[in-house]
N, C-alpha and C positions, 0 to 999 in steps of 0.2 A: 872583363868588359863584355866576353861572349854573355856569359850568365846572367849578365847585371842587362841586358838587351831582352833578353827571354826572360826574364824577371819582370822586366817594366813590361812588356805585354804579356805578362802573367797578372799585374793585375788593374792593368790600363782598363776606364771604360764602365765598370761596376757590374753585377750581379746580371743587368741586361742587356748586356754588352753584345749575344752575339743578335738580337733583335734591332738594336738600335745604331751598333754597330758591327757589320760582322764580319770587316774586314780584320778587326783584332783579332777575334779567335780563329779566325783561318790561316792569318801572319801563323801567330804561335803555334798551330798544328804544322807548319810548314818548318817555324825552325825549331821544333822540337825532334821534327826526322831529321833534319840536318845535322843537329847536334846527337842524337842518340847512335846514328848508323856508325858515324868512325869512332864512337866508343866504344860499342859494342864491340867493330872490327880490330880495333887496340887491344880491348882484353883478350880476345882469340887471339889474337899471335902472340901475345906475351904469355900465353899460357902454353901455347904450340912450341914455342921456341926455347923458353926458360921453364917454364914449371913452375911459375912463379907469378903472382899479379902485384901488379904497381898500387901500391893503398891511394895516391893523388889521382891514376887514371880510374881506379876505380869508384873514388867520389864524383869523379864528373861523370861517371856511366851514372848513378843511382840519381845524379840531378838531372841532368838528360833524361830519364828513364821515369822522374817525378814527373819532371814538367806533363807526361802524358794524362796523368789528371785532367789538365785544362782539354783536353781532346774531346769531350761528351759536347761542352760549347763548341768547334767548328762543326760536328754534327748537327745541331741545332743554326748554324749559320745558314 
């Protein structure tokens, strides 16, 4: 459900979305760091700890970490 939230304002709004609306692309710059910082913090201690990374945590860091695409639109907001 996290993903499936940052997904719809991924691509809520169309092509001039942050013009016509730029509260979406600021949303999504906003939980794209929400979601990106405790994956990233997740993979440093599973690595620190185990020596090891989790392949489920680390598909949600690479989609966290996608979503920063849409980030050029809240600059443009």
């Amino acid at each position: 459900m996290n993903y499936g939230f940052a997904a719809g304002l991924a691509v809520a709004g169309g092509a001039d979305r942050a013009e016509r609306n730029p509260a979406l692309p600021l949303a999504l710059a906003t939980k794209t760091g929400w979601n990106a910082y405790p994956a990233v913090r997740l993979g440093v201690e599973e690595w620190g700890s185990n020596r090891a990374l989790c392949a489920y945590s680390q598909a949600a860091t690479l989609v966290s970490l996608a979503l920063a695409l849409a980030l050029p639109a809240a600059g443009r907001a």
